[in-house]
C-alpha positions, 0 to 999 in steps of 0.5 A: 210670955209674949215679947212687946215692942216698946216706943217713946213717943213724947218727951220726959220733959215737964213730967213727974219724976217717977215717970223719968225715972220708968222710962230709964229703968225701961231702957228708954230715954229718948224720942223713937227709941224702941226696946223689945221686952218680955211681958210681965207683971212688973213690965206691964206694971211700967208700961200702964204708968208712962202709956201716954208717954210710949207706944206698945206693939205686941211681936 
């Protein structure tokens, strides 16, 4: 599986409580922090949910 590196890039703030809820459970939380992660179907499925919330780079 491809490793992907994964950004917070606007806030939480103001945001349905699902998508504060995925971007805790992605380990992020905060503006610019970033987690790399193995890609899977349950990881792309986050991904897809917050992607206006977060950037992704493939390593």
């Amino acid at each position: 599986m491809a490793k992907v590196k994964i950004t917070q890039v606007r806030s939480t703030i103001d945001r349905p409580e699902v998508q504060k809820r995925t971007i805790t459970a992605l380990g992020l939380g905060k503006i610019n922090r970033s987690v790399e992660v193995e890609l899977n179907g349950a990881i792309a499925g986050m991904i897809r949910k917050v992607n206006h919330l977060v950037r992704v780079e493939e390593l």
